[in-house]
C-alpha positions in Angstrom: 2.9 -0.8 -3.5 3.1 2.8 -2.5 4.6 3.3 1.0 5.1 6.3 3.1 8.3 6.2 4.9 8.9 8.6 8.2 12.9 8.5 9.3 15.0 11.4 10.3 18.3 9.5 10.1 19.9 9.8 6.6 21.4 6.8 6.4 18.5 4.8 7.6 16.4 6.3 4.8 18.7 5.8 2.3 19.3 2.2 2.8 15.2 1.6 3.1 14.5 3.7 -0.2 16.9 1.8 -1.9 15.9 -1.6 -0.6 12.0 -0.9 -1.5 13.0 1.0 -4.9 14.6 -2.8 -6.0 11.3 -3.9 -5.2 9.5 -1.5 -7.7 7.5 0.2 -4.6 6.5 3.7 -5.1 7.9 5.6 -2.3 7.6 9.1 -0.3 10.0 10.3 2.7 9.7 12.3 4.9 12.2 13.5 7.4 9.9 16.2 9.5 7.2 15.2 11.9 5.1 17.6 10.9 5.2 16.9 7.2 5.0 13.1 7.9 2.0 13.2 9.5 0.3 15.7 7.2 1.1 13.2 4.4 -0.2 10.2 6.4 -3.8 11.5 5.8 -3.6 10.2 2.4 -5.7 7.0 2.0 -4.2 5.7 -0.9 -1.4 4.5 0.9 -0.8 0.9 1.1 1.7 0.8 4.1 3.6 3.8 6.7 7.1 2.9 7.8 7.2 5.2 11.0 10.0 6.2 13.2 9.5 7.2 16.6 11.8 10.2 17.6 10.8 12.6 14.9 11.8 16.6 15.0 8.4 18.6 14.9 6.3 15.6 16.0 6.9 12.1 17.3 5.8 8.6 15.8 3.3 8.6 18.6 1.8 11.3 17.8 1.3 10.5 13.8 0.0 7.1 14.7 -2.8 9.2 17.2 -3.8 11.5 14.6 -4.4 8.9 11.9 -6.4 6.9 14.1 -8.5 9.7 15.5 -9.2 10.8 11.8 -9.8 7.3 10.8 -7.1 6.6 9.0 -6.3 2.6 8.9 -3.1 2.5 6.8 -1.4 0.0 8.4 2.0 1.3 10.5 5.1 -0.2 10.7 7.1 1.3 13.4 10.5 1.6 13.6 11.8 2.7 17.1 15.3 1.8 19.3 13.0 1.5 22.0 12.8 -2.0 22.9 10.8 -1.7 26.9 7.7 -3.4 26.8 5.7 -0.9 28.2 6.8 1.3 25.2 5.6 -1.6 22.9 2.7 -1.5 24.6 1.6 2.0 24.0 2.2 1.9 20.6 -0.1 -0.9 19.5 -2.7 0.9 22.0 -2.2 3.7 19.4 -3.2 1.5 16.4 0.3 0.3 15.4 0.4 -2.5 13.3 3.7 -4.3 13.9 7.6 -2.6 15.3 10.9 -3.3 14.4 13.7 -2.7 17.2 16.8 -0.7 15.4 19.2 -2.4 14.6 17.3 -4.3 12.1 18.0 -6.7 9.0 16.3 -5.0 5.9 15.2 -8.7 4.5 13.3 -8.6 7.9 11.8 -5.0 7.5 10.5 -6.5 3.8 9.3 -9.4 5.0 7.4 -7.6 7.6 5.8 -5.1 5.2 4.8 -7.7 2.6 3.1 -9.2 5.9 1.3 -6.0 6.4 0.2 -5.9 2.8 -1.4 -9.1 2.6 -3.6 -8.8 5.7 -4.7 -4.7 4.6 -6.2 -7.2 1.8 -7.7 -9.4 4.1 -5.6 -12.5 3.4 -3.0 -14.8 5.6 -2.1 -16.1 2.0 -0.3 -14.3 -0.8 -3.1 -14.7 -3.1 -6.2 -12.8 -3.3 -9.3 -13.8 -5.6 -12.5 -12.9 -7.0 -14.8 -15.2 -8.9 -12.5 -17.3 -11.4 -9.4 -14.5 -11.2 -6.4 -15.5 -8.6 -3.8 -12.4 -7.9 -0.6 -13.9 -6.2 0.4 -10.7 -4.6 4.3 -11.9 -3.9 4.8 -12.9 -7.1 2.7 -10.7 -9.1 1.2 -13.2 -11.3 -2.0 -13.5 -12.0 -4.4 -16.7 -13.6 -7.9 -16.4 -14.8 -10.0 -19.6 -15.2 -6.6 -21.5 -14.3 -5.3 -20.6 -17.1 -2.2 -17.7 -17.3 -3.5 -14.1 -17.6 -0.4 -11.9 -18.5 -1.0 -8.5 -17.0 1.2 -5.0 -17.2 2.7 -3.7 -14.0 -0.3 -1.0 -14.0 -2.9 -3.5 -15.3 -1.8 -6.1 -12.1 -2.1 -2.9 -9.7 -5.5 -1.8 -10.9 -7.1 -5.8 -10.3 -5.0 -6.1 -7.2 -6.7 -2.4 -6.1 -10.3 -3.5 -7.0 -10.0 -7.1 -5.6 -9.1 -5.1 -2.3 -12.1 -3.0 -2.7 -14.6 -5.5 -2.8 -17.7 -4.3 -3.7 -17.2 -0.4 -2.6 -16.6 1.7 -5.8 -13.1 3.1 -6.6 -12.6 6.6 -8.2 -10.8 7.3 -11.4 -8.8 9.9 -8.8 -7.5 7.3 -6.5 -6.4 5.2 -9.8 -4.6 7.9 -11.3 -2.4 8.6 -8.2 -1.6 4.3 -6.8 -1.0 3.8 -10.5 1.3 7.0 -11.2 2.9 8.0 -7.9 3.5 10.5 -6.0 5.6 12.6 -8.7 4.5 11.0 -11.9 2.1 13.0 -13.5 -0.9 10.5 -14.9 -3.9 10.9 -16.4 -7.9 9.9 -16.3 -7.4 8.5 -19.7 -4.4 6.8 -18.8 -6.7 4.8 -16.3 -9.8 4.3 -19.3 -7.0 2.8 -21.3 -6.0 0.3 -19.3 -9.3 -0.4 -18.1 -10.2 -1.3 -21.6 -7.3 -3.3 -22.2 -8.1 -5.4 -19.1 -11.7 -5.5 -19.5 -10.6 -7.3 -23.3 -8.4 -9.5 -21.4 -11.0 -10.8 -19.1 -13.6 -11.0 -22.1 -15.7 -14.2 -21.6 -14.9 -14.9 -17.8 -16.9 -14.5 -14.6 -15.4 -11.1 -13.8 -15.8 -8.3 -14.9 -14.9 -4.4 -14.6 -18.1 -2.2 -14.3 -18.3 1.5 -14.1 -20.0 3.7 -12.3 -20.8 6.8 -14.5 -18.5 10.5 -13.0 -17.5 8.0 -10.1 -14.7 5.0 -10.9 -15.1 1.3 -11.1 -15.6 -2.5 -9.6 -15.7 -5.5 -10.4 -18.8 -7.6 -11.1 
């Protein structure tokens, strides 16, 4: 899961990077308004965890700029705000869900796995197409009812195009949810394991078609 988070306060940060790290998320900060909404444009995002009072630009500003330039991450604010009328104003801006500082980091996990699932359209933890079930908690997967045994990058590249749907992905987007934000991957890092899933689901109902100089989908 690659999450943006947006906190001035050091020790804040800290403890959240650390938290998501354990979970295996791939993670940017940023502690400047400015740059935290400059780096909220990018759609490959799976979740923003926002603070309010930012220096350079507030939380309610980012959240207004992503929205006006259509972007539909979903945002998790943090804020020590806790009047209803601020509440309020933020889901007017397209926030997705708040926590009230001081909060219980099991909570603040909880809440983003929350966000997760429903950015894939699903109440439930497990997300499917034709005969292939993704549980997205526990990162299995099962094809035909039977066990499939995926790769951390293999399980993030069905989980990416279950979420897709029928729309195409690009080879460009792949490269960066499956390498990071610092990790330097490749196009033929991304045929590779596209091969080695498309053996794996050899003789089943899905299927991982490509679209020539664009990316892929399943059919």
């Amino acid at each position: 899961m690659r999450v943006l988070l947006v906190e001035d306060d050091e020790d804040i940060a800290d403890a959240i990077l650390s938290r998501l790290r354990r979970r295996g998320c791939d993670l940017q900060h940023q502690a400047d308004g400015a740059a935290g909404a400059e780096a909220a444009l990018d759609e490959t995002l799976d979740i923003i965890v926002l603070d309010v009072n930012l220096p350079g630009q507030s939380g309610f500003e980012i959240i207004r700029q992503m929205r006006a330039a259509g972007i539909k991450t979903p945002v998790l604010i943090l804020t020590a705000r806790s009047q209803i009328g601020d509440k309020i104003s933020l889901f007017g801006l397209g926030a997705d869900d708040y926590l009230v500082k001081p909060f219980d980091l099991r909570e603040l996990e909880a809440r983003i796995d929350a966000l997760a699932r429903r950015r894939l359209g699903e109440a439930q933890p497990v997300v499917a197409f034709g005969d292939l079930r993704l549980n997205l908690s526990h990162r299995s997967a099962t094809l035909g009812g039977a066990p499939l045994e995926l790769g951390k990058r293999e399980f993030e590249v069905l989980a990416t195009l279950v979420a897709a749907g029928a729309r195409v992905v690009s080879k460009d987007s792949l490269v960066v949810r499956l390498f990071g934000f610092e990790d330097q991957g490749s196009s033929n890092a991304v045929e590779l394991l596209v091969s080695r899933l498309r053996r794996k689901l050899s003789g089943s109902s899905v299927g991982i078609q490509t679209q020539r100089g664009v990316g892929y989908y399943l059919g």
